[in-house]
N, C-alpha and C positions, 0 to 999 in steps of 0.2 A: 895403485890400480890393482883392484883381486884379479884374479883366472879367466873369470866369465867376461867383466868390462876388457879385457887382452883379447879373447878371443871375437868379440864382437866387435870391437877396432881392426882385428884384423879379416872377420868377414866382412867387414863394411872397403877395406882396402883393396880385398881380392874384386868384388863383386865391381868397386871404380874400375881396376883393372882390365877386368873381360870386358867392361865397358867402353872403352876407351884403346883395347888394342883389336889385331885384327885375331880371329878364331885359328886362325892357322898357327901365328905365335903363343897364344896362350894355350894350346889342348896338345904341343907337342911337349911343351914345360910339364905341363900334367903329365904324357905321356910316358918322359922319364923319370918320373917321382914314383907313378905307377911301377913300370916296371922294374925299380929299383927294388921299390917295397917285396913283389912279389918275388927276384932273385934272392932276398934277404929272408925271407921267409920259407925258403926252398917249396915255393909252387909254382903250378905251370898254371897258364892263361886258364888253360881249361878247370882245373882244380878251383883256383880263385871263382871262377863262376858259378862251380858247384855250389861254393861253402856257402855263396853271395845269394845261388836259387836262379842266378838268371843265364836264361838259353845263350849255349855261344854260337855264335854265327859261323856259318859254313863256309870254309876260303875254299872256292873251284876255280 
């Protein structure tokens, strides 16, 4: 199996995933993958958005 047929086994696996479980369990999984990346990268929320273009939301 090359690179691309892997990667498309495994978008086709994720996307059964989110299908099939509830949004609360899969977006907190993403959550810590997320902010793993970014302590590993040494950026903060806001940084990441920058690089990314998209507005970050205002915690009040």
């Amino acid at each position: 199996m090359n690179n691309q047929e892997q990667r498309m086994k495994f978008v086709d696996a994720w996307a059964e995933y989110v299908r099939t479980h509830p949004d609360s369990e899969w977006s907190r999984q993403q959550n810590v993958i997320i902010n793993s990346c970014l302590k590993s990268a040494s950026l903060t929320k806001e940084q990441f958005l920058e690089m990314k273009r998209v507005p970050a939301r205002k915690t009040e």
